[in-house]
C-alpha positions in Angstrom: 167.5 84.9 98.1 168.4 85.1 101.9 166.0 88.3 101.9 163.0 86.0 100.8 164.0 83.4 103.0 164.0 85.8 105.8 160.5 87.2 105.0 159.0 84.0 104.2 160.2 81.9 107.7 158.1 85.4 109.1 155.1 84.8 106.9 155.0 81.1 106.0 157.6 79.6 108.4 157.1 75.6 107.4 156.9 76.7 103.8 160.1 78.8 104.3 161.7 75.6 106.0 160.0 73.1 103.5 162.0 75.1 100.7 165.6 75.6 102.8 165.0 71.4 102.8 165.2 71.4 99.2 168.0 74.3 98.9 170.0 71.7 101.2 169.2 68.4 99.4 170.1 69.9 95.5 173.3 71.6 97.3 174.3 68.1 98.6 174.1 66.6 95.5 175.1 69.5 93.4 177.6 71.3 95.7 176.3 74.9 93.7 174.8 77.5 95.8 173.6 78.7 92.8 171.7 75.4 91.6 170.2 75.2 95.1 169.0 78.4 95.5 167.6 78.3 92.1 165.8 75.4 92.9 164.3 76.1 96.1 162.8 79.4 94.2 161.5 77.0 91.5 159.5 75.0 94.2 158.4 77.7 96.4 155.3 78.5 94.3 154.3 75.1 95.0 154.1 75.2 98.8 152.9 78.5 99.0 149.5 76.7 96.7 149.7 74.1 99.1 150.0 76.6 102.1 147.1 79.0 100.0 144.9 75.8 99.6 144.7 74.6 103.1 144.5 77.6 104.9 141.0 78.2 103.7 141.0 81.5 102.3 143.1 83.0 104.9 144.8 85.1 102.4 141.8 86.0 100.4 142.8 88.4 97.5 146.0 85.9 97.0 149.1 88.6 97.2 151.2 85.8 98.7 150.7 83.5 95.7 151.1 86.0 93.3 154.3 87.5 94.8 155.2 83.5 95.0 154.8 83.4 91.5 157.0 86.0 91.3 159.8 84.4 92.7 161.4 81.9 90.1 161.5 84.5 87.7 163.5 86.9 90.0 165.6 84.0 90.9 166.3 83.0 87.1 166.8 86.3 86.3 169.2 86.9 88.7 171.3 84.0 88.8 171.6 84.4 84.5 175.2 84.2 84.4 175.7 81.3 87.2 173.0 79.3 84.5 175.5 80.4 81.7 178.4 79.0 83.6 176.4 75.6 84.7 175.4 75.3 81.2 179.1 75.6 80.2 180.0 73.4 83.0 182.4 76.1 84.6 180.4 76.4 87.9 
């Protein structure tokens, strides 16, 4: 996760903060890592469409929103045993 942050705040900076935003608000009122880092995956998509929408075709053949797409999976996928243990409420 701090990977993609990294590479995002290079490539879409206010979308990479607009997501560290959420990240901070679901850890405040979660106090999980795990749940925040989760969620901020979940919403990036959805920036990066906004980003995508209003920049007018600057990224043209859409890599960035596909790779966005990508990202909630990864996320899920790696974080399958902190969902087990939210799930069982050991987290």
């Amino acid at each position: 996760v701090n990977t993609l942050l990294g590479m995002m705040l290079v490539v879409l900076p206010i979308t990479a903060l607009t997501a560290v935003a959420v990240f901070v608000g679901v850890l405040v009122l979660t106090r999980m890592v795990s749940a925040a880092s989760m969620a901020a995956a979940w919403v990036l998509p959805f920036f990066v469409a906004l980003q995508y929408s209003r920049s007018q075709g600057q990224y043209e053949d859409g890599w960035l929103l596909i790779c966005a797409l990508a990202v909630p999976v990864l996320v899920l996928f790696t974080h399958r045993e902190n969902i087990q243990r939210i799930r069982a409420g050991q987290e």
